[in-house]
C-alpha positions as CSV (number, residue, x, y, z in Angstrom):
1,X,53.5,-31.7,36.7
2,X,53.1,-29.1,39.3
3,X,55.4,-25.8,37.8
4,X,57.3,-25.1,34.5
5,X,60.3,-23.6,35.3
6,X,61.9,-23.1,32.2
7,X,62.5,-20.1,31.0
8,X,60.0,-18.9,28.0
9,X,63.3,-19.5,25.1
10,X,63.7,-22.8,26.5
11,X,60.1,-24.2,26.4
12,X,59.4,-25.3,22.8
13,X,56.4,-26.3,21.6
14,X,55.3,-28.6,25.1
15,X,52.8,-27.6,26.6
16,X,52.0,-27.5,30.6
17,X,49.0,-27.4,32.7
18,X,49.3,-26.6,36.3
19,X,46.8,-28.5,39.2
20,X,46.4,-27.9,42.5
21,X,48.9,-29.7,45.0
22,X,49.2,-30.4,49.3
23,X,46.0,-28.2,49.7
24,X,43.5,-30.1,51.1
25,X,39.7,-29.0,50.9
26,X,38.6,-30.4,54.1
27,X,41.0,-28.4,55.8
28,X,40.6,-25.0,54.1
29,X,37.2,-25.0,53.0
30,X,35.2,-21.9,55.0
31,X,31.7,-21.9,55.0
32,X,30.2,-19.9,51.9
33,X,29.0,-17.0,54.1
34,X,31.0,-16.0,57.0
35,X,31.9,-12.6,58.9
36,X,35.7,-11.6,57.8
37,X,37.4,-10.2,60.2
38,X,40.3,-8.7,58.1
39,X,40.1,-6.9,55.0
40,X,44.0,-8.7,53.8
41,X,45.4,-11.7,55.3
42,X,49.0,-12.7,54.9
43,X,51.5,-15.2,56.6
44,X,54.6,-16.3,55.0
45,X,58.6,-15.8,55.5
46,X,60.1,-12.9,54.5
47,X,62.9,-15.0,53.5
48,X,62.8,-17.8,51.8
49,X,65.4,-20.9,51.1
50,X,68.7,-19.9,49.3
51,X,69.3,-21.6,45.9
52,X,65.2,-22.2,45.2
53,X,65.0,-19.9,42.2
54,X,63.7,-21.0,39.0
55,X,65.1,-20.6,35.6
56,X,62.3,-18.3,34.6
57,X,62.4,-16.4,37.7
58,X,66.0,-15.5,37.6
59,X,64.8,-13.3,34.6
60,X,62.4,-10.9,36.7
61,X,63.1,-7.2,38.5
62,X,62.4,-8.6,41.5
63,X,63.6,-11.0,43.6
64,X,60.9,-13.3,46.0
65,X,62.8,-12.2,49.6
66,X,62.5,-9.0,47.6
67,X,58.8,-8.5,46.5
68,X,57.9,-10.3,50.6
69,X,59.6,-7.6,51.7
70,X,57.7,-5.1,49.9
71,X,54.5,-6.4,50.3
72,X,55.3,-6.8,54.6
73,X,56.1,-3.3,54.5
74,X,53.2,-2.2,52.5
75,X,50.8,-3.8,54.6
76,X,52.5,-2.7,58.1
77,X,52.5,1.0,56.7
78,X,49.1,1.4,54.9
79,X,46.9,-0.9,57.0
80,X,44.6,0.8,59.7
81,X,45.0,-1.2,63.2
82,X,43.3,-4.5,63.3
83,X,42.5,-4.1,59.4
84,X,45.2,-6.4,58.3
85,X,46.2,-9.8,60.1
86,X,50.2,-10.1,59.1
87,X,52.6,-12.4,60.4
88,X,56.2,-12.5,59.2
89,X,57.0,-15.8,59.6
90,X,60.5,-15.5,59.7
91,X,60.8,-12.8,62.6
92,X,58.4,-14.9,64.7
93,X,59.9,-18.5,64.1
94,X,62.7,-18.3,63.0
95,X,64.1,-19.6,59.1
96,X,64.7,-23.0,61.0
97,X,61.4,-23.4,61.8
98,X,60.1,-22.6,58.8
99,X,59.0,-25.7,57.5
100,X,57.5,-27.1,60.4
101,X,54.0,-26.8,60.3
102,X,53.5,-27.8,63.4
103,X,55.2,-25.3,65.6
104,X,53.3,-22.2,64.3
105,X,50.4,-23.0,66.4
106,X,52.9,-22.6,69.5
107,X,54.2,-19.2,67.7
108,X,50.6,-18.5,68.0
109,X,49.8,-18.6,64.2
110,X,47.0,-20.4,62.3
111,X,47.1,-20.4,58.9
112,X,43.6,-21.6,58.4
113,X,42.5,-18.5,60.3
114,X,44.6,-16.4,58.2
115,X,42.7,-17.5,55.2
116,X,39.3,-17.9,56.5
117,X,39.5,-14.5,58.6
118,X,40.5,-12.0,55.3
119,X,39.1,-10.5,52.2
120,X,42.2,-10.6,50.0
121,X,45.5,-13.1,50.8
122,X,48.7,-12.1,49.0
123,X,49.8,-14.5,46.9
124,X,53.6,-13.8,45.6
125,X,55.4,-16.6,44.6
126,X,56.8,-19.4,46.6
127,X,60.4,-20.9,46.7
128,X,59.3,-22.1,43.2
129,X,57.7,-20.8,40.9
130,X,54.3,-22.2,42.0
131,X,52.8,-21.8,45.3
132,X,50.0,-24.0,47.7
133,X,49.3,-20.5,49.1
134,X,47.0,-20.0,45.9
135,X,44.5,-23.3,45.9
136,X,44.1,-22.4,50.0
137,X,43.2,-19.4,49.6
138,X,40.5,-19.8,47.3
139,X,39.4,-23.4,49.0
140,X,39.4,-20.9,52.1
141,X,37.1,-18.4,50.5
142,X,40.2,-15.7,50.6
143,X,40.3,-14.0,46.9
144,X,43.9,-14.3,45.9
145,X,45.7,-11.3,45.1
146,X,48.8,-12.8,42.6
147,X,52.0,-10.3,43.0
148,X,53.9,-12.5,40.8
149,X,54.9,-13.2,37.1
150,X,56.6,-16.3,37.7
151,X,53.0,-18.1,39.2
152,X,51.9,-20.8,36.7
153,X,48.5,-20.9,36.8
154,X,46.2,-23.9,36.1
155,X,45.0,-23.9,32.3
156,X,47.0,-20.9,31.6
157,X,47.0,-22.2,27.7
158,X,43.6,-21.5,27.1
159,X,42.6,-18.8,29.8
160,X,44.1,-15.9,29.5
């Protein structure tokens, strides 16, 4: 399993462990010891596909288009020129584009950079309830920040 969406009244007595998925090491890993450029790192689409909510996640303050937004303007505001590498992946590409991996490199983004370039990545939830964004940024030596309650993390049973 990669996510439990249910919400907490609904799960019973199973019991879920969460593993890393569609982040490969080989193309994420940084070396152990490298110059970062930025001190926060951050690409992703402000918003995000209608109708992807979880169960659980219909439950929290925020919304995910929400807490992106937020966290865009936060870092657009509060970072110092050239401190912060941002990209807003909808303004640039478009929502159409969004899943095509390919055409960010002609939008002029690299998401490997992004992660192997920064301190701290973002990490706030995906369209589900889990998100790749977490497994490459650690594989790219990028400490995750998690701005999210509905993240399932891996061995979340017995590490609290």
């Amino acid at each position: 399993g990669i996510e439990d969406r249910r919400a907490r009244n609904h799960r019973g007595s199973s019991a879920f462990i969460a593993v890393p998925y569609f982040a490969s090491a080989a193309k994420y890993q940084a070396p152990t010891r490298q110059d970062r450029g930025h001190l926060v790192g951050f690409a992703a689409s402000s918003k995000l596909h209608q109708g992807s909510s979880c169960e659980l996640c219909s439950e929290l303050p925020y919304g995910p288009s929400e807490l992106r937004a937020r966290i865009f303007g936060d870092l657009n505001a509060g970072c110092a020129p050239g401190e912060c590498q941002v990209y807003d992946l909808t303004k640039m590409i478009g929502g159409m584009q969004r899943d095509n991996i390919s055409f960010y490199a002609s939008a002029g983004v690299n998401l490997d950079d992004v992660v192997h370039n920064a301190v701290f990545c973002p990490i706030p939830r995906g369209d589900s309830g889990c998100t790749k964004r977490f497994f490459a940024a650690m594989l790219g030596g990028c400490i995750p920040v998690v701005l999210s309650d509905a993240i399932v993390l891996p061995f979340a049973s017995v590490v609290d």
